[in-house]
GUMAR-813843 format. One record per residue (C-alpha): residue number from 1; residue in three letters; x, y, z. Coordinates in Angstrom, 1 decimal. Example, Ala and Ser with C-alpha at 12.3 -4.5 7.8 and 13.67 -1.06 7.14 Angstrom:
% residues 2
  nr rest   east  north     up
   1  ALA   12.3   -4.5    7.8
   2  SER   13.7   -1.1    7.1
This chain:
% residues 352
  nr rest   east  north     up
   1  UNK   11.6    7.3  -17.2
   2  UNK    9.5    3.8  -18.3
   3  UNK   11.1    1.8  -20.6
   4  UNK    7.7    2.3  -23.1
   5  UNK    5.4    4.8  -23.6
   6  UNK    2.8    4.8  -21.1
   7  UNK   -1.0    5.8  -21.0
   8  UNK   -2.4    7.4  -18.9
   9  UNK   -4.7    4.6  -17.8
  10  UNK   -2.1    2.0  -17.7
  11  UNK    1.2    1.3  -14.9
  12  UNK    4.4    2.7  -16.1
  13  UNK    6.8   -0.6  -16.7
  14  UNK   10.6   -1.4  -15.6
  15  UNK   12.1   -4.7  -16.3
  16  UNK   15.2   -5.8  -15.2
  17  UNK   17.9   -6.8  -17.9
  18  UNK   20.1  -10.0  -16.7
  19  UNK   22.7   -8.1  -15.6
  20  UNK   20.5   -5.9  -13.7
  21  UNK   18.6   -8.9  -12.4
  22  UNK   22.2  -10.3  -11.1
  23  UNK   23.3   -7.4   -9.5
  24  UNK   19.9   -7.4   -7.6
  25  UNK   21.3  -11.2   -6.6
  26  UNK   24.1  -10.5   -5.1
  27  UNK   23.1   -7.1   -3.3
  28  UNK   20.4   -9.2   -1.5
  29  UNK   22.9  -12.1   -0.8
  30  UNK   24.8   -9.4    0.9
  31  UNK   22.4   -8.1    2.8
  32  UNK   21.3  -11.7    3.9
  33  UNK   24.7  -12.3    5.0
  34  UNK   24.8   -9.6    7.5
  35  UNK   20.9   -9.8    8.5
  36  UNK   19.7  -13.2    8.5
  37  UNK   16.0  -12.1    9.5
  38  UNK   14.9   -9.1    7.6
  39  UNK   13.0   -7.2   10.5
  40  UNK   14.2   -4.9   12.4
  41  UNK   15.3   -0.8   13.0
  42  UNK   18.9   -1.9   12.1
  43  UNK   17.9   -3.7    8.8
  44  UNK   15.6   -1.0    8.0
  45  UNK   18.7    1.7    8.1
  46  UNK   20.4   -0.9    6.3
  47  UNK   18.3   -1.3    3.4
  48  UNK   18.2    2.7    3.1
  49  UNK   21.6    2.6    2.4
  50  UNK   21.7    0.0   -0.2
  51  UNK   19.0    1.1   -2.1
  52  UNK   21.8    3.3   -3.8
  53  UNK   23.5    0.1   -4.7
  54  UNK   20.3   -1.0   -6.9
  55  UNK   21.1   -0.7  -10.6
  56  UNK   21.1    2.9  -11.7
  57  UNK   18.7    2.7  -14.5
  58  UNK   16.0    1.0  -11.8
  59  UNK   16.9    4.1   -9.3
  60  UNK   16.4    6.5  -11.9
  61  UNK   13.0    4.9  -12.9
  62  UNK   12.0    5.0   -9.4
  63  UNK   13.3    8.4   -8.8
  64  UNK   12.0   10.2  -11.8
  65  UNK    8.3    8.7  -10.3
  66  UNK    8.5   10.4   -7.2
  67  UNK   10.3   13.9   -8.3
  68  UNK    8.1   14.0  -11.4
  69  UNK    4.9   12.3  -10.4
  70  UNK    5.5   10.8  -13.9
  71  UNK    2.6    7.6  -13.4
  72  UNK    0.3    7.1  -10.1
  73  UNK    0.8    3.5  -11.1
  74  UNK    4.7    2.0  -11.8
  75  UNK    5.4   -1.8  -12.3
  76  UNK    9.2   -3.3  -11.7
  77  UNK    9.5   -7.1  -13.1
  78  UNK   12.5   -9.3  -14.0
  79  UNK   13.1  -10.5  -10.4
  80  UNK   12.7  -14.4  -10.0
  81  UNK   10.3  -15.9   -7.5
  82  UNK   11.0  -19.6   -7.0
  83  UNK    7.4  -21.2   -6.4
  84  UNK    8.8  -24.0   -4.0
  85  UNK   11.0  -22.3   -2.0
  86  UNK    8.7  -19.4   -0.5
  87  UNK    6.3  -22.5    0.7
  88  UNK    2.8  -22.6    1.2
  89  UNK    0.8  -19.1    1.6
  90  UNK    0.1  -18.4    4.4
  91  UNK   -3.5  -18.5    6.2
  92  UNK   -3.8  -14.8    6.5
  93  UNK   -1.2  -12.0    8.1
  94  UNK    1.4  -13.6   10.4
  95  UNK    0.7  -17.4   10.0
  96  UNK    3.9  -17.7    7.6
  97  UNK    5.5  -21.4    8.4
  98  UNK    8.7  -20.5    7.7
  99  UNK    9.5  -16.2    7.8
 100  UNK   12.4  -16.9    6.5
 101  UNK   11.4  -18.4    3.1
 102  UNK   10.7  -15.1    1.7
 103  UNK   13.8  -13.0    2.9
 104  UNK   15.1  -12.6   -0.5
 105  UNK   11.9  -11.1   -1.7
 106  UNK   11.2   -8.9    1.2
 107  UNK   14.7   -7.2    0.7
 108  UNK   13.6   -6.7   -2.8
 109  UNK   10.7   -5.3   -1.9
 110  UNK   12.6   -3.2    0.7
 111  UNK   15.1   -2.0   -1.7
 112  UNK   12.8   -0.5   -3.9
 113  UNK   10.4    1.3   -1.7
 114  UNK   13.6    2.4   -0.1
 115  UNK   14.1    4.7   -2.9
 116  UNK   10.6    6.2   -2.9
 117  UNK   10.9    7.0    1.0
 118  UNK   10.7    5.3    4.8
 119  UNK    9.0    2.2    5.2
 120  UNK    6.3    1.9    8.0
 121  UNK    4.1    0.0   10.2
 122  UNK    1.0    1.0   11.9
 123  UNK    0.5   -0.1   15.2
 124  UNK   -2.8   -0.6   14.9
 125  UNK   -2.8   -3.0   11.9
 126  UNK   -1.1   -6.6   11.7
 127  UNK    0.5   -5.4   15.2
 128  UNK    3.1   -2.8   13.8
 129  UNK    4.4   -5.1   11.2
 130  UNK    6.7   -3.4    8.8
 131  UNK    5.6   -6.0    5.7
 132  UNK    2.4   -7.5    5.5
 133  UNK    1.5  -10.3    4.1
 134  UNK   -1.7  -10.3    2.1
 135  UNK   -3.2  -13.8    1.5
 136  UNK   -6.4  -14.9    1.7
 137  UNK   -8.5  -15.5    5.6
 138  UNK  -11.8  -17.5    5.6
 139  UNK  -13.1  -15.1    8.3
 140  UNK  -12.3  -12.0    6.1
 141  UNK  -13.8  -13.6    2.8
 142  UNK  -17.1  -11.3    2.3
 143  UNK  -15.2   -8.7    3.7
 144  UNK  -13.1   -5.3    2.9
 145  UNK   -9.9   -5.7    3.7
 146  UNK   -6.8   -7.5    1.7
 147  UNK   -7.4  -10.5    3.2
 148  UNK  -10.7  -11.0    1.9
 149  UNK  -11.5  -13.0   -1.8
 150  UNK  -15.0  -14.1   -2.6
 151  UNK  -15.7  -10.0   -2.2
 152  UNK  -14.7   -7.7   -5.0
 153  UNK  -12.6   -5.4   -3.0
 154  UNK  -13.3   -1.7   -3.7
 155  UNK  -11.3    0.5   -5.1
 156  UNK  -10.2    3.2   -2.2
 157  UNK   -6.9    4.8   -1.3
 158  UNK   -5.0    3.1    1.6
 159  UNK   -5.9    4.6    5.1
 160  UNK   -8.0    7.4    3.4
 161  UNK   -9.4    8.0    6.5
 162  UNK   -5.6    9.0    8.4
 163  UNK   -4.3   12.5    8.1
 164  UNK   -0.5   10.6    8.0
 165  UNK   -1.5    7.7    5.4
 166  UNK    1.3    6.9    3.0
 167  UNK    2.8    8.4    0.3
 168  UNK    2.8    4.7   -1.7
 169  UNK    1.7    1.6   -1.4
 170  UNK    4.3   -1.3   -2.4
 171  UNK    2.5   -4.6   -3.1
 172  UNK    4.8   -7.4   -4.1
 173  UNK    3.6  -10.7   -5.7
 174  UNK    4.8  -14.1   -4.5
 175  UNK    2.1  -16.6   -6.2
 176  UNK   -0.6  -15.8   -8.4
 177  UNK   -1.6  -19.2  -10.2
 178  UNK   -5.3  -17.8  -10.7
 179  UNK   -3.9  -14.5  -12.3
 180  UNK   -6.1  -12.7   -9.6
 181  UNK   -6.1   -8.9  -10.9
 182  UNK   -5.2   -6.1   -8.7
 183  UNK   -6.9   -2.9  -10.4
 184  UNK   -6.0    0.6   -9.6
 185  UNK   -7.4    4.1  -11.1
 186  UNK   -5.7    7.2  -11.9
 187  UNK   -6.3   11.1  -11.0
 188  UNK   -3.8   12.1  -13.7
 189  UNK   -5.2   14.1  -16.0
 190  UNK   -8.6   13.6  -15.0
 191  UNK  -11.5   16.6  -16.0
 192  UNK  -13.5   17.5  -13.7
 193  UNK  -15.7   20.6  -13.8
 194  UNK  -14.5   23.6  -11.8
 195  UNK  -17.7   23.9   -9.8
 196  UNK  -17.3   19.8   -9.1
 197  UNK  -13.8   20.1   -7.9
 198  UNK  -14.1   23.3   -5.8
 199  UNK  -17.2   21.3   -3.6
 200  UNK  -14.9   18.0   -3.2
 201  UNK  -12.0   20.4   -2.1
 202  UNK  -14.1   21.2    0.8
 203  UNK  -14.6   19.5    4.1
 204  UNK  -17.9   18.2    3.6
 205  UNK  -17.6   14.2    3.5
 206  UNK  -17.2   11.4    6.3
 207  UNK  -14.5    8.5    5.9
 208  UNK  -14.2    6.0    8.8
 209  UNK  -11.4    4.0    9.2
 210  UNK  -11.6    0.5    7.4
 211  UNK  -12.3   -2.6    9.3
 212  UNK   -8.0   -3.9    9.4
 213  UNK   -7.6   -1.3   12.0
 214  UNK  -10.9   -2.3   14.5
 215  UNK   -9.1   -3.3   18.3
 216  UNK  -10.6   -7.1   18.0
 217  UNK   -8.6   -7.6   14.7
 218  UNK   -5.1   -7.6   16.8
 219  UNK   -3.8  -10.5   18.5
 220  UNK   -0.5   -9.0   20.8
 221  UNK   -0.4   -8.2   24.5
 222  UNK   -0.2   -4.9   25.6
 223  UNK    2.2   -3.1   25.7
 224  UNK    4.1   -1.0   28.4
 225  UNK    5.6    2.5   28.7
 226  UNK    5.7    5.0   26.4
 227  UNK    4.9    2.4   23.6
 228  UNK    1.8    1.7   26.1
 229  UNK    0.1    4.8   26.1
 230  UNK    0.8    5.8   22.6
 231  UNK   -1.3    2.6   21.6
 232  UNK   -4.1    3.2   23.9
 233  UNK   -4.5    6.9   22.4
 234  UNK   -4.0    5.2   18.9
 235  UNK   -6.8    2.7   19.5
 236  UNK   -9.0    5.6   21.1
 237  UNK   -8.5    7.8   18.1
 238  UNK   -9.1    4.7   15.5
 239  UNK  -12.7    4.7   17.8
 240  UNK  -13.1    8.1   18.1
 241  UNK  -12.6    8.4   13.9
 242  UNK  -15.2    5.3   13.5
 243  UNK  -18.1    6.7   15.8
 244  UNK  -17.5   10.4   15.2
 245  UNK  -15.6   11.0   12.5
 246  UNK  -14.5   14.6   11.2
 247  UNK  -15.8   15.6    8.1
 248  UNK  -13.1   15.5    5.2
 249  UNK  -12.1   17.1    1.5
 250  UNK  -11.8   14.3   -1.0
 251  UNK   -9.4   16.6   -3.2
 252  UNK   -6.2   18.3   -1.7
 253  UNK   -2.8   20.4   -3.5
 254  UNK   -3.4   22.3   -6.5
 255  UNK   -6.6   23.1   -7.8
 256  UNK   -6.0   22.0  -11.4
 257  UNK   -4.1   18.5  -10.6
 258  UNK   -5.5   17.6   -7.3
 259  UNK   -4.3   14.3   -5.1
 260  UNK   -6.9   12.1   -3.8
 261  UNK   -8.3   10.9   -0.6
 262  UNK  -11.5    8.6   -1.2
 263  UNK  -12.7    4.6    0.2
 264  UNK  -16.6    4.5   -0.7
 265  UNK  -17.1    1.1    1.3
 266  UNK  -16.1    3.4    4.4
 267  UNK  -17.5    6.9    3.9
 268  UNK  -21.0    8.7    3.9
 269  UNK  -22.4   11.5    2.4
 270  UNK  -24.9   13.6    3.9
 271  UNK  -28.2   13.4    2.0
 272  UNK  -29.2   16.9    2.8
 273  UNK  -25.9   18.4    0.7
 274  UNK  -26.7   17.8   -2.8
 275  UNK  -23.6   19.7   -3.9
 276  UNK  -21.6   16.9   -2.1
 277  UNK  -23.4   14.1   -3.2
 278  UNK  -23.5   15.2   -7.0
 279  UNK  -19.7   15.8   -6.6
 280  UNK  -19.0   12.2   -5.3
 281  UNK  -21.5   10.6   -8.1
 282  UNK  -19.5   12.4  -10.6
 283  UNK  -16.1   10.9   -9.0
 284  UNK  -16.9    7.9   -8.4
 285  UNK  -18.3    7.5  -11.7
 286  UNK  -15.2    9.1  -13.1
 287  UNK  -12.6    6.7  -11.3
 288  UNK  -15.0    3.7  -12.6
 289  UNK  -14.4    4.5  -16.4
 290  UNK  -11.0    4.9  -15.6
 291  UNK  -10.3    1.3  -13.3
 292  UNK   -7.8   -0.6  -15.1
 293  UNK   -6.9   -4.3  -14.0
 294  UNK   -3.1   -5.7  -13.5
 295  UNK   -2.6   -9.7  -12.9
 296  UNK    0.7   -9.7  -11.3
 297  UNK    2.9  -12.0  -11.9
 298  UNK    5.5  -13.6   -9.2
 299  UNK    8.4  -11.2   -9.1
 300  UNK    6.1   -8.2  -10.0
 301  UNK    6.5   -5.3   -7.9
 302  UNK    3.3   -2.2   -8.2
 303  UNK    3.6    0.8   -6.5
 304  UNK    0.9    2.7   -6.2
 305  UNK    0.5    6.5   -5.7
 306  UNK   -1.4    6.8   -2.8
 307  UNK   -2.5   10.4   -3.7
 308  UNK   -3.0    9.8   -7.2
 309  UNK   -4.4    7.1   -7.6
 310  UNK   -6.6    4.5   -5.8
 311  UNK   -6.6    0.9   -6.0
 312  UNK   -8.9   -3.0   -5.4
 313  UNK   -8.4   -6.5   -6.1
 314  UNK  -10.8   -8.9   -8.2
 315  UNK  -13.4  -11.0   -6.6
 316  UNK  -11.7  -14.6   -6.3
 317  UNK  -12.0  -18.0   -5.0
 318  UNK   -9.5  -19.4   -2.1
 319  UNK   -8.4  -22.7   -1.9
 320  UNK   -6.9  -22.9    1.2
 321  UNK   -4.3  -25.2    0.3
 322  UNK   -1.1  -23.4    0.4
 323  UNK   -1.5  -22.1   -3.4
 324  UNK   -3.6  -19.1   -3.2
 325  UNK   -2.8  -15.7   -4.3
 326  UNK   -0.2  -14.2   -1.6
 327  UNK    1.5  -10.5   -2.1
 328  UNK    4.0   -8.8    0.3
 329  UNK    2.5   -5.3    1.0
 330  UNK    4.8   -2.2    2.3
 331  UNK    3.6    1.2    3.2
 332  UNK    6.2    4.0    2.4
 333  UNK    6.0    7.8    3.9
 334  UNK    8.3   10.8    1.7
 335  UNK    8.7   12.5    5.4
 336  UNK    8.5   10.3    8.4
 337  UNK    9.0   13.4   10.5
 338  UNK    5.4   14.3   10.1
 339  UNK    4.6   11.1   12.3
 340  UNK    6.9   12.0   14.9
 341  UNK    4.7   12.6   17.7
 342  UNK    2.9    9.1   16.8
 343  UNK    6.0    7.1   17.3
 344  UNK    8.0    5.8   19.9
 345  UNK   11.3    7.3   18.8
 346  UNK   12.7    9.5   15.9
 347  UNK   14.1    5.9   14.3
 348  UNK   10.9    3.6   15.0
 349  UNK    8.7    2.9   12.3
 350  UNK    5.6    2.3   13.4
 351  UNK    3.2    4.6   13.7
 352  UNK    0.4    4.8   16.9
């Protein structure tokens, strides 16, 4: 349960007493020991394991979230980010100087997700990277993905557009001297009118996939084998979604406490269905009065409820100089087995 009484509009909060925060310590500095890189199936497995090793109050927390859908929105701090150590942030996704800076926080990171579920990569964004790194790109700054900043980046829920999208969204902060907000909105307890929910329960919208999956935003060689042709019919279904996409409910589950699927920026109405475009006014408008902004701090860890909540950024301005706002992101799935014909093995993570 949160340590605090929570509203509805606000993250649930967890912070780590001393003793907790030392425990954490040392479980990491195991870890380290063993994996010196933390990539990899092997650390992966390993990392589900010692999540049961994190502090119990922390796994209970974290536990009661996912069993009890208690917040869409749940914050962990108390874990100690040393500003000189991690170095500069990085130009964008995988221009990191030194990937081994941040090993202590990416096993945090890893340890907590591992509690929520299985940590994944897709294929088709950052190349299969398990952890992202979010940091600010000049290309990407007028644009909608994480790496943008002069762009307010709109709310949405991550990979709305993907029928295997994750369960949550992990976003770790490493350096945040501009308290740059991240904002995020809530379905809990959200009224909406019978005849408004019943029309977005239906398949009668468009979302294309967002611009971090296009084919000229990847940088590795292809692939052979099996991995091969399981990218090839990723990339032609990422194509086939953006130039003829199917048409999609917003609203899914239970009638009276639905989850949510939505990313305005990427989706289109069709004029001639007024039900459909009255329904997504009066969503849209609905998620607005509810968006709630959360400056994390270094340390910080937010997960969000990817089907109960969505979630942006605030416009900013980059630097470039090594100082920006940087966050680790992790995607985490409650059954991987639903992916299974999307990846290479029953163990790999990445998703095609």
């Amino acid at each position: 349960m949160p340590d605090r009484p929570q509203l509805i509009d606000e993250p649930a909060m967890f912070v780590l007493a001393k003793d907790e925060a030392a425990e954490v310590t040392e479980l990491i500095k195991r870890l380290l020991a063993i994996f010196p890189s933390a990539e990899g199936i092997e650390f992966l497995r390993a990392l589900a394991l010692q999540s049961h090793d994190l502090p119990e109050r922390l796994r209970a927390f974290l536990l009661g979230m996912r069993s009890q859908e208690v917040a869409a929105a749940f914050l962990i701090s108390g874990f100690s980010v040393d500003d000189d150590s991690i170095g500069p942030t990085p130009h964008g996704w995988g221009k990191q100087l030194d990937r081994y800076s941040t090993s202590a926080e990416t096993v945090w990171l890893g340890l907590c997700g591992s509690v929520l579920g299985d940590l994944f990569g897709w294929a088709t964004q950052q190349d299969g990277a398990i952890v992202h790194d979010i940091a600010p790109t000049r290309r990407d700054e007028h644009s909608q993905v994480g790496s943008s900043s002069a762009e307010l980046l709109w709310w949405h829920t991550e990979e709305a557009f993907h029928p295997l999208k994750c369960d949550y969204l992990g976003l770790m902060c490493l350096r945040n001297h501009d308290r740059v907000a991240t904002t995020f909105a809530s379905m809990q307890g959200m009224e909406l009118a019978a005849e408004v929910r019943r029309v977005l329960f239906e398949k009668r919208f468009v979302i294309r996939p967002d611009d971090s999956h296009l084919t000229q935003r990847h940088d590795r060689g292809w692939p052979t084998g099996k991995e091969g042709q399981l990218l090839s019919a990723a990339r032609q279904r990422i194509d086939q979604m953006n130039e003829n996409p199917p048409r999609a409910a917003l609203l899914f589950g239970d009638f009276d406490s639905p989850y949510l699927s939505i990313d305005p920026f990427y989706m289109e109405v069709p004029a001639e269905d007024t039900q459909a475009c009255h329904a997504f006014e009066v969503l849209c408008n609905a998620l607005d009065g509810r968006l709630r902004e959360v400056p994390l701090s270094p340390g910080d860890v937010l997960f969000i409820d990817n089907y109960r909540a969505v979630h942006g950024r605030k416009a900013f301005r980059a630097r470039y100089d090594g100082t920006d706002r940087w966050l680790k992101r992790i995607n985490i799935a409650r059954d991987l087995r639903r992916s299974r014909a999307h990846r290479v093995t029953s163990d790999s993570r990445v998703i095609y």
